[in-house]
C-alpha positions in Angstrom: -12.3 15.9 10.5 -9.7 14.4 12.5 -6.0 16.1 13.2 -4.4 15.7 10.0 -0.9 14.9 10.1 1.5 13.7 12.8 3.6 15.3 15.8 7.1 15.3 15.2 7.4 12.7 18.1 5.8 9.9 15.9 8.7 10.5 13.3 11.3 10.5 16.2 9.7 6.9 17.2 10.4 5.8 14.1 13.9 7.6 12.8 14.8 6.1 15.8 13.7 2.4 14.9 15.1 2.9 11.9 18.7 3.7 13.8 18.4 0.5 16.1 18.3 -1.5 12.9 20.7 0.8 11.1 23.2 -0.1 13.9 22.6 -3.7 14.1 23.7 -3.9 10.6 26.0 -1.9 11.1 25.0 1.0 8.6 26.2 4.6 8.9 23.6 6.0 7.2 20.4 5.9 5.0 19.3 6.8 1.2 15.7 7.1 1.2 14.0 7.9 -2.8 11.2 7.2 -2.8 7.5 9.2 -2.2 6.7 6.2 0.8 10.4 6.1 2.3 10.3 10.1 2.1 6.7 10.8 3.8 7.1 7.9 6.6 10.5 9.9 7.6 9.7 13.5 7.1 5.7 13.7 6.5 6.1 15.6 3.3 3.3 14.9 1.5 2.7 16.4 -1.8 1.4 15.0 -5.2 4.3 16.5 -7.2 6.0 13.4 -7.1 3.7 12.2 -10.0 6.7 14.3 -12.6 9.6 12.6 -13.0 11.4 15.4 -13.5 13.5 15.6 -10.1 14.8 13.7 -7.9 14.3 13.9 -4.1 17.1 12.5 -1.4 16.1 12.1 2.6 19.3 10.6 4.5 18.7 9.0 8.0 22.7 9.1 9.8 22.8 6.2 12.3 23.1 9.0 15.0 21.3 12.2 14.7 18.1 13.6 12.6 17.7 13.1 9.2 18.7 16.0 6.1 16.8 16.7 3.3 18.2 17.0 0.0 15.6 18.4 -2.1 15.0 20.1 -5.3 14.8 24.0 -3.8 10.7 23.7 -5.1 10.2 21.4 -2.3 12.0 24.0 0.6 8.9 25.5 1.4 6.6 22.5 2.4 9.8 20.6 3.4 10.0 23.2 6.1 6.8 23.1 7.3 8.0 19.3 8.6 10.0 18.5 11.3 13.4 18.3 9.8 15.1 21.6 10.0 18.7 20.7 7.9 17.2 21.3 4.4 19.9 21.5 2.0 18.4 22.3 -1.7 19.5 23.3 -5.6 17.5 24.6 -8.3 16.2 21.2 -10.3 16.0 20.2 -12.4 20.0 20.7 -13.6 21.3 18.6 -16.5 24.4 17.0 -15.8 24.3 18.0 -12.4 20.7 16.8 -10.9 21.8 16.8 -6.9 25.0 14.6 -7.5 27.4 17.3 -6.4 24.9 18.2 -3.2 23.9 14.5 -2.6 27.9 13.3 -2.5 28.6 16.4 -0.3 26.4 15.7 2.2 26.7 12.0 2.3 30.3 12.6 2.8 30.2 14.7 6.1 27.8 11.6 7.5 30.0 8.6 6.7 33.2 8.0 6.8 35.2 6.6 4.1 35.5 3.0 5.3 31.6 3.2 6.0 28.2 1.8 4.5 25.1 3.4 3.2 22.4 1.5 2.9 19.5 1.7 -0.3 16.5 -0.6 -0.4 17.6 -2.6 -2.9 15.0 -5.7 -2.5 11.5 -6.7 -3.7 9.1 -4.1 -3.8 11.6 -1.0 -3.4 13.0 1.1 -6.3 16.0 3.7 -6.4 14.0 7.3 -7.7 17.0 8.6 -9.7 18.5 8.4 -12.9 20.3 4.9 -12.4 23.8 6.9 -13.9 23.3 9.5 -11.1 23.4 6.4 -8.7 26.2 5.1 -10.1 28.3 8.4 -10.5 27.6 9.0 -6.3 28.7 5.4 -5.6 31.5 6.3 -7.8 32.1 9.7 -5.8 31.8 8.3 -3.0 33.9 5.0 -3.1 35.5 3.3 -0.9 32.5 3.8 1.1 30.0 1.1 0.3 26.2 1.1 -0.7 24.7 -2.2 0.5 20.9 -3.6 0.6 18.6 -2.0 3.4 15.7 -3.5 2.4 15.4 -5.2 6.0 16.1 -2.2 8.2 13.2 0.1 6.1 10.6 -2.8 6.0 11.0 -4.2 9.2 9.8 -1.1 10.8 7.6 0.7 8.7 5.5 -2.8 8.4 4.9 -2.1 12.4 1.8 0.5 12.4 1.6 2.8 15.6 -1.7 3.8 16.7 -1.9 6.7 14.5 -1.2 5.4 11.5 -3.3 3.0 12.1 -6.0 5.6 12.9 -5.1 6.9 9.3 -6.0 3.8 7.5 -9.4 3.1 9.8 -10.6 6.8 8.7 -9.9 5.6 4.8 -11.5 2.7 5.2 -14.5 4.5 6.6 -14.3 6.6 3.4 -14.8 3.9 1.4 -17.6 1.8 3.3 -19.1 5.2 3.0 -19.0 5.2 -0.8 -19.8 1.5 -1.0 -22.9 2.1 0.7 -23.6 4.5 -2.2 -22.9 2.1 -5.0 -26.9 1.4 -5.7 -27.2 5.2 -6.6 -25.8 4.8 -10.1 -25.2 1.2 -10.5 -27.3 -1.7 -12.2 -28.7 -2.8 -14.9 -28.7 -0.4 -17.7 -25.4 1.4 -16.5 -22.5 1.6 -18.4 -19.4 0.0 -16.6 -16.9 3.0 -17.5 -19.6 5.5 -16.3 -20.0 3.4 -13.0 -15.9 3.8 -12.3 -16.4 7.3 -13.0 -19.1 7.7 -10.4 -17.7 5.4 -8.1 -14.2 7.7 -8.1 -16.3 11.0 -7.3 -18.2 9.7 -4.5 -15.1 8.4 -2.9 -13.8 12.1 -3.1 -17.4 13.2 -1.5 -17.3 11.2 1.1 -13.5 12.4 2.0 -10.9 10.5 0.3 -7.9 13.0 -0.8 -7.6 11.5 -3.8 -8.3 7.7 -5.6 -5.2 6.7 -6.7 -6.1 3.4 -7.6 -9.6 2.3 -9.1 -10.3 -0.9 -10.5 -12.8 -3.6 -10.9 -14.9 -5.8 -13.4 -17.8 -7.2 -14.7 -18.9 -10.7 -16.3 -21.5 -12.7 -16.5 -21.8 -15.4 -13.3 -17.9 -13.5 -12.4 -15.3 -11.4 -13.9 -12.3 -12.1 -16.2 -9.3 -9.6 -14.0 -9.2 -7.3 -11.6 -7.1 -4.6 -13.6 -8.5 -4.2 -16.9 -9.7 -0.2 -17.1 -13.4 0.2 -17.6 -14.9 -0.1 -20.7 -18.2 0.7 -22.1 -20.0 -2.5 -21.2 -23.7 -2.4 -20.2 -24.3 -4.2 -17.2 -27.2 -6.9 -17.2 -29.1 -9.3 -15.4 -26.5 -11.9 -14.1 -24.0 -9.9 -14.4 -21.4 -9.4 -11.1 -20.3 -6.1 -10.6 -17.1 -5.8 -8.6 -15.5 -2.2 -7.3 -12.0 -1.9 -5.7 -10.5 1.0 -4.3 -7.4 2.5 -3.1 -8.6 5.7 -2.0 -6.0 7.9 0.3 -6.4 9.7 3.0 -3.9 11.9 4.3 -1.3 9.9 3.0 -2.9 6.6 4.0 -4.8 3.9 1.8 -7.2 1.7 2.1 -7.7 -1.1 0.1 -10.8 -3.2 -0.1 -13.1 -4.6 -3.0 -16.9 -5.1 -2.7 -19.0 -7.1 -5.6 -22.7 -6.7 -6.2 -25.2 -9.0 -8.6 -26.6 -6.9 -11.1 -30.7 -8.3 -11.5 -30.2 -12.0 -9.7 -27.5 -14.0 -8.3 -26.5 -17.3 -10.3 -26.6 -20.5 -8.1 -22.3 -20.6 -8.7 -22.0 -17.3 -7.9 -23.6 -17.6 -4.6 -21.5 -20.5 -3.6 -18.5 -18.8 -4.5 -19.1 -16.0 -2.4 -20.3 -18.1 0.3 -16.9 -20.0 0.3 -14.9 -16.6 0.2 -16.7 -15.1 2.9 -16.5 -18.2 5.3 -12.6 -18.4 4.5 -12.1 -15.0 5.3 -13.8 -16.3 8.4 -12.0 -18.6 9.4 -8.3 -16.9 8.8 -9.4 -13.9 10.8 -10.2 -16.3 13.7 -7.0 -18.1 13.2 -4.5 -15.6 12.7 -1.9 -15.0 15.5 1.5 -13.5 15.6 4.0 -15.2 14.9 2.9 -17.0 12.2 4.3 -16.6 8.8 2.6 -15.0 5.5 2.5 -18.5 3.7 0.6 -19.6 6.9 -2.4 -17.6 6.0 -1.8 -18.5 2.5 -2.4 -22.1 3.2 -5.5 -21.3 5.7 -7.7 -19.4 2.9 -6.6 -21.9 0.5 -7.9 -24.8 2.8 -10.9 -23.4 3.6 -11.8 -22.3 -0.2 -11.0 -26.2 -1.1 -13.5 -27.4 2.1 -16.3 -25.8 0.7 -15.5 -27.2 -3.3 -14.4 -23.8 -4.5 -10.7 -23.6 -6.4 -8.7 -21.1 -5.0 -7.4 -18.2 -7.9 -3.7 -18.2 -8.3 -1.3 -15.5 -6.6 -1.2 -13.7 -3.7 -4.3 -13.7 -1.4 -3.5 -10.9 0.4 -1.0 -8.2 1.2 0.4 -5.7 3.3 -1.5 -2.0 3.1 -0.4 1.5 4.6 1.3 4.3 2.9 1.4 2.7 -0.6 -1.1 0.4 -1.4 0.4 -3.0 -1.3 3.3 -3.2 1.2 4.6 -6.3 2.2 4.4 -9.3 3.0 2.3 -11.5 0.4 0.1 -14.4 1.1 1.6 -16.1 -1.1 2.9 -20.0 -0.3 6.6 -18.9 -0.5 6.4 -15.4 1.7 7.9 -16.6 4.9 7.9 -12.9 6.8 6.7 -13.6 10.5 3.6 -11.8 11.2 4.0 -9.4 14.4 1.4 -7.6 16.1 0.6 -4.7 14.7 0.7 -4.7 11.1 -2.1 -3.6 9.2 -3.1 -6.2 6.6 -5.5 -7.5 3.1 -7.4 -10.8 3.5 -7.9 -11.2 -0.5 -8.9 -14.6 -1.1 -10.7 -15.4 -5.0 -11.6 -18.5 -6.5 -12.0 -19.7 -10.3 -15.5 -20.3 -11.0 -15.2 -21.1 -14.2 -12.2 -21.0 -17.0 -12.2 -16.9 -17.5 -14.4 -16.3 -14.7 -13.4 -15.5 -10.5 -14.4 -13.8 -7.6 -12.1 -12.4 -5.2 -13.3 -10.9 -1.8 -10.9 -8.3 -0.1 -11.0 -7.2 3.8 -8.4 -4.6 5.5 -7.3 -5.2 9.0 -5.0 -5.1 11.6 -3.5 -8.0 13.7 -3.4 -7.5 17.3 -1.4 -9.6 20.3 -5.2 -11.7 20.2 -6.4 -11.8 16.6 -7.3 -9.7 14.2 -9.6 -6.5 14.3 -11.4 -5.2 10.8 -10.6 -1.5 9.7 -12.8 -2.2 6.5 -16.5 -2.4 7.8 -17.3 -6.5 7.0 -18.9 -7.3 3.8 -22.3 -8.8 3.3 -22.6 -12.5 3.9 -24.5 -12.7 0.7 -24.2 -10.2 -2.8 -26.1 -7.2 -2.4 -28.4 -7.2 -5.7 -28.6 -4.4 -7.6 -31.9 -3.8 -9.5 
């Protein structure tokens, strides 16, 4: 088992990213909310977050290390981190949930004509009762909350070596459990029992815990990719498709594998063939500097080369310590692609009305290409008998 965790120098590397971009934009100091924002600062890892109940505050000054301002059920791990200011009160506390504490605090750190910046933009969320938010901004006027969406994701998008360690070490989790997918699936098997299998050999093989399981079956392709399992019996000519966001301390991994249950259907194989070769051919094309809608347009190309029609939305996606970070392969995602990040090819096509096939890799782009972290899926669908 690999060193779990980090050193505190990895979270000074990036607290003080953070502060470059923090002073740039001229930002005196940070609110961070959320489970990701709170682990990629501190390292507290924990599944409480999954109650609503409390709130949790990490502020990052534009000089200095960051404070906790936790809920005082938190002090104990909290202080197994590297922050050592850890200012808490006993939550949850109607009327007074960390307001009084958060304002305090924020106070001594900027000065009244001074900013504090929230991500505010896509794919962020404030984790606090939105009148608590408004009662601190309140508080706290004439200093001013503004967007930080850009300082937050333009460096946690940026992997260092160890984090990307973390997500290779998922990923091998899950090509682990892949590999163990004929144990209890084909024909016969009921598709709700197969998701339940599927989730416990992921935790054999290593994984933390599954936070995200999903799939589908059809006959010659599937319908979506999100339904929950039902109790469908899978048959000959069915395609049987597993995805999985398994974690690893605090990482994911994110990669889908699909399997012909009795025989492959002469569409089917096509399909796959063109996924596979345009997943291909953007992994040998991919360069920094390049945008997101860049690689949108490659897969897209390549799927319509080999006579497939590409499926709609994003074709890939940004993975680390949630499972979808940004950017999007979308056609209108224009974030520059830098070496480093760790990415999802996710191309799919339409096979029919009501039927696709998507095809998912993880990797990460270096200053020359692209190297997998997911081991490379099967040129052709493995059949399940």
């Amino acid at each position: 088992m690999a060193e779990r965790g980090f050193p505190p120098s990895e979270f000074r590397t990036r607290v003080t990213a953070l502060q470059a971009r923090m002073g740039v934009a001229g930002i005196d100091a940070l609110l961070l909310t959320t489970a990701a924002d709170v682990f990629y600062v501190t390292g507290f890892l924990t599944r409480f977050w999954e109650s609503p109940a409390r709130p949790w505050f990490v502020l990052v000054p534009v000089n200095g290390d960051p404070v906790a301002v936790i809920p005082s059920i938190g002090s104990e791990l909290m202080g197994q981190s590297w922050v050592s200011d850890i200012r808490t009160w006993d939550a949850p506390m109607p009327g007074d949930d960390g307001v009084s504490l958060l304002v305090a605090t924020l106070a001594e750190m900027v000065p009244q004509a001074g900013r504090i910046g929230v991500p505010m933009g896509l794919e962020t969320q404030v984790r606090m009762p939105l009148g608590d938010y408004l009662t601190v901004a309140d508080r706290l006027a004439p200093r001013a909350f503004v967007d930080a969406t850009d300082v937050v994701q333009r460096v946690r998008e940026i992997k260092s070596e160890a984090e990307i360690s973390k997500i290779r070490a998922a990923c091998r989790v899950a090509d682990a459990c892949f590999a163990r997918v004929p144990e209890y699936a084909g024909p016969g098997a009921r598709l709700d029992q197969v998701f339940r299998d599927f989730q416990r050999v992921l935790l054999e093989e290593g994984a933390d815990w599954v936070s995200y399981t999903a799939g589908g079956a059809g006959q010659g392709g599937y319908g979506d990719v999100i339904s929950p399992a039902g109790p469908q019996v899978l048959v000959d000519g069915d395609v049987l498709m597993l995805d999985t966001g398994a974690v690893l301390d605090g990482y994911f991994c994110d990669f889908d594998r699909n399997y012909a249950i009795g025989s492959v259907g002469d569409e089917v194989a096509r399909a796959q063939a063109a996924l596979f070769k345009a997943t291909e051919v953007a992994m040998a094309a991919m360069r920094p500097g390049m945008v997101a809608s860049d690689v949108h347009q490659i897969l897209c190309d390549s799927l319509r080369q080999s006579g497939a029609t590409p499926g709609g939305g994003r074709l890939g996606h940004g993975l680390g310590i949630t499972l979808t970070e940004w950017p999007s392969f979308t056609p209108h995602d224009q974030t520059e692609l830098r070496a480093g990040m760790v990415l999802t090819l996710e191309p799919g096509v339409e096979i029919a009305p009501g039927r696709i096939l998507v095809h998912e890799e993880n990797i990460v782009l270096r200053e020359r290409g692209v190297e997998l972290l997911s081991a490379r899926a099967p040129e052709q669908l493995p059949v399940l008998r």
